[in-house]
N, C-alpha and C positions, 0 to 999 in steps of 0.2 A: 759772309754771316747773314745769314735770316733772318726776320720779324716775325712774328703772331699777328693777329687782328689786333691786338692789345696794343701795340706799338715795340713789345719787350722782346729783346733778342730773344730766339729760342734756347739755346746753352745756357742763357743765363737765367728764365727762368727756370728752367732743370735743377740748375744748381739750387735756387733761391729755395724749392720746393725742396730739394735734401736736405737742406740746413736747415729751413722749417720743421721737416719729422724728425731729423736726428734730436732737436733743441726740444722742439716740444715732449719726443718718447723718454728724455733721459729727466726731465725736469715732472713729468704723471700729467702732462697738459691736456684735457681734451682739445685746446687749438689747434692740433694737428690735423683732425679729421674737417673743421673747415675753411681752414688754410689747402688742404689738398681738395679739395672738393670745389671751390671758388678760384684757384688756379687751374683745374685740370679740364675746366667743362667746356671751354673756348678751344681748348688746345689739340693740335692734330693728332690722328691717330696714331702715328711713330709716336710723337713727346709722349703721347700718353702708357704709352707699351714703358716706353727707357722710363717714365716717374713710377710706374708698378715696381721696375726693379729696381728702383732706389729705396722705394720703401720695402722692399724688402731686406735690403741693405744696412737700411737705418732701424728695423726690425733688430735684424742679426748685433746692428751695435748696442741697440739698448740693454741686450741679452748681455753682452760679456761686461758693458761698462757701467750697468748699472748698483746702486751703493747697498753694497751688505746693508744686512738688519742689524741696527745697533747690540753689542757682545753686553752679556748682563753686566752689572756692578762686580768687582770681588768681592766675594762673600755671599753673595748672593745669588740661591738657587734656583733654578727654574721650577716654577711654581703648578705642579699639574692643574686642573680645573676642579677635580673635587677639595684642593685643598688651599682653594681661592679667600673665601672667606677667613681663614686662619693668617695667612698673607695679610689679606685687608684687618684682623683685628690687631694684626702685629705695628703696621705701619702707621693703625690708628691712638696707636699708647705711645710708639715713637715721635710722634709730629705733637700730640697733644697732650699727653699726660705733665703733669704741673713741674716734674722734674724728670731731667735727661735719664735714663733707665739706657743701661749695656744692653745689645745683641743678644749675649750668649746668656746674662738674667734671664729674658725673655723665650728664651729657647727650650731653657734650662726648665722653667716653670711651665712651658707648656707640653713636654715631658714627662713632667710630674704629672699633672692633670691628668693626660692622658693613658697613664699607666695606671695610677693607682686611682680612676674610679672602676676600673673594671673587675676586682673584687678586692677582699678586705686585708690579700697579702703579696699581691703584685705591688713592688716598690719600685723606687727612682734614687739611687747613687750616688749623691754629687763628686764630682772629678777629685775631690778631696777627703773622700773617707772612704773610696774604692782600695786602696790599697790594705785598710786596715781591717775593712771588711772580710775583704778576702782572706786576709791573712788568718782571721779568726777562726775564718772554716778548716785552715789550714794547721788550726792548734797553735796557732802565737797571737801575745797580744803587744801593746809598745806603751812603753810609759815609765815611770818613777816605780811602781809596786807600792805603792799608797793605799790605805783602804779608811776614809775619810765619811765623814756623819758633817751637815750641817745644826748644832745644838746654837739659839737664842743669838742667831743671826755670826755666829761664828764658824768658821773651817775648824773641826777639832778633830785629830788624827785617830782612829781605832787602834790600827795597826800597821806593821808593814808586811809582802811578803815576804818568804824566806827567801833570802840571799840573791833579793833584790838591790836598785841603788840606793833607797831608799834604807831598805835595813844595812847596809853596808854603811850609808851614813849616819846612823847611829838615831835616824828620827824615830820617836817610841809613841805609844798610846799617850795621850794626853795632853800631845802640844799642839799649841794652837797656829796653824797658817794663817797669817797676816797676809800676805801678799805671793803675789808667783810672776815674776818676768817685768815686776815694777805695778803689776798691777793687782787692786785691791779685792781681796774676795771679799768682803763683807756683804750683806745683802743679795750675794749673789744663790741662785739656785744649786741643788746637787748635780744636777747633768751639766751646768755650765762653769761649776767648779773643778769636774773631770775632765772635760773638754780643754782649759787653763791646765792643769796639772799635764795631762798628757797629751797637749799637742805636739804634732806628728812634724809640727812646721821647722821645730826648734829640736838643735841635740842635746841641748841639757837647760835645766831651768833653776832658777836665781830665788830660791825661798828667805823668805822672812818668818821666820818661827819663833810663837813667846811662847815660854817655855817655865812656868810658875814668874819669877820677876824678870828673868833674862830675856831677850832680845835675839836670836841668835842667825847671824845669815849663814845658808848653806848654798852650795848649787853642787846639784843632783843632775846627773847623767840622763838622759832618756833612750831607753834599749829595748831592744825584743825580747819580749818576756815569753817562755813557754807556760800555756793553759794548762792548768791542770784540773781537768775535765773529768775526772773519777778521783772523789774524795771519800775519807773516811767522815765519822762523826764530830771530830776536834784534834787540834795536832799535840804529842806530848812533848814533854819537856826537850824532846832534842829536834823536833820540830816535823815528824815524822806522823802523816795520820794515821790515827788509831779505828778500826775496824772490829777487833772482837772486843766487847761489852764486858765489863766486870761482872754488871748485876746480871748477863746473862752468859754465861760461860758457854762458849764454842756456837755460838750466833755470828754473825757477823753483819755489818752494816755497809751499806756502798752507796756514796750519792754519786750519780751523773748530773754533773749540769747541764750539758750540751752535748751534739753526739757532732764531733770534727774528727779529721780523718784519723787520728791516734787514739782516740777514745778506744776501740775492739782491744788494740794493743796494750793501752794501758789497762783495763779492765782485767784482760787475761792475766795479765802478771802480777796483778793482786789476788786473783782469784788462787792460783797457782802455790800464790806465797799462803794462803789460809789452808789448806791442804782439803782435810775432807771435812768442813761444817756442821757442827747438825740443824743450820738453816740458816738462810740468807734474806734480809730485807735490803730489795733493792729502788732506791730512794728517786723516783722521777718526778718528784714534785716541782713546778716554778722550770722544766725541764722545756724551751722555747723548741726543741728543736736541732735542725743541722743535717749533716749531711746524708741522705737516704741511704748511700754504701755502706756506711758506719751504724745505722741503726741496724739496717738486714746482719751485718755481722755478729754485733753485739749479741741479738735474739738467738744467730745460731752458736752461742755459745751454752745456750742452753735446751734448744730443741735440735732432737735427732735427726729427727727429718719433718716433709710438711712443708705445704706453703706459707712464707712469712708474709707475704705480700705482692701486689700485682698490681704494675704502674698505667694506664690508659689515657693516649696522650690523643689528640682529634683524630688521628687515622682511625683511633678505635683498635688498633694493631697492642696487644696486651703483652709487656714486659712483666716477666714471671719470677718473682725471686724463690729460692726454695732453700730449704736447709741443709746441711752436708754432712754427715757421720763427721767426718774427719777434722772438722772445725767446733766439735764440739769439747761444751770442759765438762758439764753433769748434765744428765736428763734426768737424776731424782733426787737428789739435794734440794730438801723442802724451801718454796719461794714464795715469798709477796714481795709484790711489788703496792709502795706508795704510789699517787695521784693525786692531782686535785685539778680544779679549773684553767691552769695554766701550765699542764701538762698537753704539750702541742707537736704535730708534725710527726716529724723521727720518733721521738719520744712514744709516741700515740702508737707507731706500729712496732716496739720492743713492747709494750705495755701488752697492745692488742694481740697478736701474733702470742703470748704467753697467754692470754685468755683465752681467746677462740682455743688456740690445745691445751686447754686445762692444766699448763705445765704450772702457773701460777693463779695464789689467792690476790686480788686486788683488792686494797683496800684504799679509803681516804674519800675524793670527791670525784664524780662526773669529771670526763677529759674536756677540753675542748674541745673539737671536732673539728680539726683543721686535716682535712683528708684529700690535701690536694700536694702537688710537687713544682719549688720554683727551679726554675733555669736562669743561670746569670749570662748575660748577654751584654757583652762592652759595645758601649759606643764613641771610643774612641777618645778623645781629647773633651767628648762632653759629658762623660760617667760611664754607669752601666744601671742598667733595668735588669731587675730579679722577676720576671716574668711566669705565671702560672704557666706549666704547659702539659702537668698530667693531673689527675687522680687516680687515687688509688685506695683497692678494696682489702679488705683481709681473707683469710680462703675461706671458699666457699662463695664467693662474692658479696660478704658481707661490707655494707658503708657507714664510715664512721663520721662521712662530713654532715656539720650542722646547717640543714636547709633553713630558708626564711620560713619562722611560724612553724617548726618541726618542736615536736614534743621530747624526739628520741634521736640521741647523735652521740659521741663519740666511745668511750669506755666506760659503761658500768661497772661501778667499781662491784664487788660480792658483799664486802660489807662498808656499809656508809659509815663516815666516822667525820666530824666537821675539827675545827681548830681552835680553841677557845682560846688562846692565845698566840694570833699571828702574828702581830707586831713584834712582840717580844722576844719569840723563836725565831723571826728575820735577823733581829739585831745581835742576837744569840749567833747563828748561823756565821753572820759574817766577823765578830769577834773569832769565832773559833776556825774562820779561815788563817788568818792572820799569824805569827812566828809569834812563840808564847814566850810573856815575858818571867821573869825570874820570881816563884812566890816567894814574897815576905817572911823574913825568919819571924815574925814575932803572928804569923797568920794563925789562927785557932786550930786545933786540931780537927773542931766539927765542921769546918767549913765548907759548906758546900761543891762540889767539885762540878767542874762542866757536864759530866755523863749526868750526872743527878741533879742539877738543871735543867736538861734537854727531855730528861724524862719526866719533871714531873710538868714542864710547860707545854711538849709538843705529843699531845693526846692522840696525833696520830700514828706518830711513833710506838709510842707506849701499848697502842692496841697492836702493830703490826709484828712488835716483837711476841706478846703475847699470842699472836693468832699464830706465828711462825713454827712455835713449838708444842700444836693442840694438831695433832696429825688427826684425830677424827672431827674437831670441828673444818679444817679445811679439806677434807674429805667432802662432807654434808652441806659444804659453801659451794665448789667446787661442784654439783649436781645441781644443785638449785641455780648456778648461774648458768648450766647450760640448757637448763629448760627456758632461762629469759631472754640467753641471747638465740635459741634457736626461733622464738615468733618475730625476730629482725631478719633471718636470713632471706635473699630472694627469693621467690617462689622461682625462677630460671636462674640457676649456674650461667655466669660469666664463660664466654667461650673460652676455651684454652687452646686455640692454636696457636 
């Protein structure tokens, strides 16, 4: 065995020097580099060749044995850099806010935030009203069939629907809901009363009804209810909506509420059943909307041909709807269509789409001007976002949506007509959704009848049946609106590839 100047065997410092860089390379040491450097300077040129390839060695080991990077938390994703800060403002409400807040809360709200500031109909889902959501667009809704008012801090029932659970269980206009599932409505709001009534969570619910002196408990079923999304003006006595007007003989009346995927369907089969009209008012007032196939349908139920509409999603790549002979029910069976402010969406391009071709007179208020198209997008286990992702113009490339500080935006109506009583007509309305109850033998014989309440409270009615059956003043409406909606049209046509 040999020595160094040093007095230390040579093998052994050899060794001494591997174990120094394997120890120091696997532990992030810089002692490595003057542990080898203050061993290696004495040493002969052989030991010095053999300590080169041990560190190369102890190189090689630090590589295969050194410790992964710690694996995230579960649940926890990896966080890109632009979306660091949102990371840090999450972790900063979790560590410090005054009380423990859930994950999926905070997910959930940031979500929302981020969806619905980016305009005023891009929304956020929560995992528990996605289904009933959906279901809506789909023509069903889920619940009792209740149709309830809060009067002087009481639940007091309107009515039921037809040959719902509710009408099935015999609950009528008048009684008062005490409580739903053990708990109290008093005081509580209408949205939060319906919300109680038709929760989706529970199959049937546990009513407290006082009922003049009585007391009475019921528990009512909760089911899928079918919409019905094309009504007449009130239902008669067998519970069936009524459509042609007494005081106006061979009119007919048609409210859409919403346009879901049955609506074209059920539309035509009432149109079908009225035969040939001598005119139609067709009712889109308070009309939110729904789904864009179901509106393009509807419209070509009454135009021959023509563009109904044209969807423009960011490619700029333009979705072209157009009208089809063969899906039509009349091209001249005299029409107005009602309006007012909250005539939106779907709505806006049956309304518009019968404007732009003079096929109808519009009357009532200014549309909204929501001239844009949501897409629903699930996201899984945490909701789904109804996301903007087109607009769209009427032909000719006319646009109905309302800019910020725009003087001119959705459907002009031809003749303006306001609503002197809307409160009254609402409550009107929704009484005469409801399964009619049995008039009193001992009722007057002058007694007002629902037609002749609707007419003489809802002044936009009342004008649109009169305008319905004056073929030369809707003639003379009908020129003069198209001189006002031609100074809207673009000065360049939208392309139509």
């Amino acid at each position: 065995m040999t020595r160094d100047e040093s007095g230390m065997t040579n093998d052994a410092a050899v060794w001494k020097i591997f174990v120094i860089l394997v120890s120091s390379l696997i532990c992030h040491s810089g002692f490595v580099i003057r542990a080898f450097v203050l061993t290696c300077l004495p040493m002969p040129k052989r030991n010095f060749i053999v300590v080169l390839a041990m560190l190369v060695l102890a190189a090689a080991a630090f590589y295969f044995v050194r410790p992964a990077p710690p694996a995230p938390s579960p649940g926890v994703p990896t966080v890109p850099a632009d979306l660091a800060p949102l990371a840090n403002a999450m972790e900063q409400v979790r560590q410090k806010y005054h009380h423990p807040v859930e994950d999926r809360k905070l997910l959930q709200g940031a979500v929302a935030g981020m969806v619905e500031q980016l305009d005023a109909y891009s929304t956020y889902i929560p995992p528990d009203e996605v289904e009933a959501f959906n279901l809506r667009l789909m023509g069903s809704g889920y619940g009792l069939g209740l149709r309830v008012e809060v009067a002087d801090g009481h639940v007091v029932v309107i009515g039921t629907l037809l040959d719902s659970p509710a009408h099935r269980a015999g609950i009528r206009g008048g009684d008062v809901i005490e409580s739903v599932d053990g708990t109290p409505l008093a005081g509580l709001s209408i949205d939060q009363v319906r919300k109680r009534l038709d929760d989706p969570a529970l199959p049937q619910a546990a009513l407290v009804i006082v009922r003049g002196r009585q007391r009475v408990t019921s528990t009512v079923p909760r089911v899928g209810l079918a919409m019905e999304t094309v009504q007449g003006l009130y239902r008669d006595g067998t519970g069936q909506w009524v459509h042609s007007l007494q005081a106006h003989p061979g009119v007919a009346y048609i409210r859409i509420r919403e346009f879901v995927r049955s609506t074209p369907n059920d539309l035509h089969r009432v149109l079908t059943g009225l035969g040939t009209p001598r005119g139609i008012v067709l009712d889109l007032r308070d009309n939110p909307g729904g789904m864009l196939e179901a509106a393009v349908a509807t419209a070509n139920l009454f135009l021959a041909k023509g563009r109904i509409v044209t969807a423009i999603d960011r490619s700029q790549q333009p979705q072209l709807f157009d009208a089809r002979r063969e899906n039509l029910y009349s091209s001249t069976v005299p029409l107005v269509v009602l309006v007012n402010g909250r005539t939106a969406s779907a709505a806006e391009i049956v309304a518009g789409a019968l404007w732009v071709h003079n096929r109808a007179a519009v009357t009532g208020e200014r549309t909204l001007g929501k001239g844009c198209v949501q897409s629903m997008i699930s996201l899984g286990d945490l909701g789904q976002i109804n996301l903007t992702t087109a607009e769209y113009t009427l032909a000719g490339g006319l646009s109905i949506t309302r800019q910020p500080g725009g003087d001119v935006w959705g459907i002009e109506p031809h003749q303006a007509v306001g609503l002197l009583h809307e409160e009254q007509v609402q409550a009107l309305r929704i009484r005469a959704e409801v399964a009619p109850s049995p008039t009193p033998a001992t009722a007057p014989a002058d007694m007002e009848t629902t037609e002749q309440k609707f007419l003489r409270l809802d002044t936009q009615l009342a004008q649109a049946l009169t305008l319905v059956q004056n073929a030369t003043e809707m003639k003379t409406l009908l020129k003069q609106g198209a001189v006002t909606r031609t100074k809207r049209m673009p000065t360049t046509a939208p392309s139509k590839k």
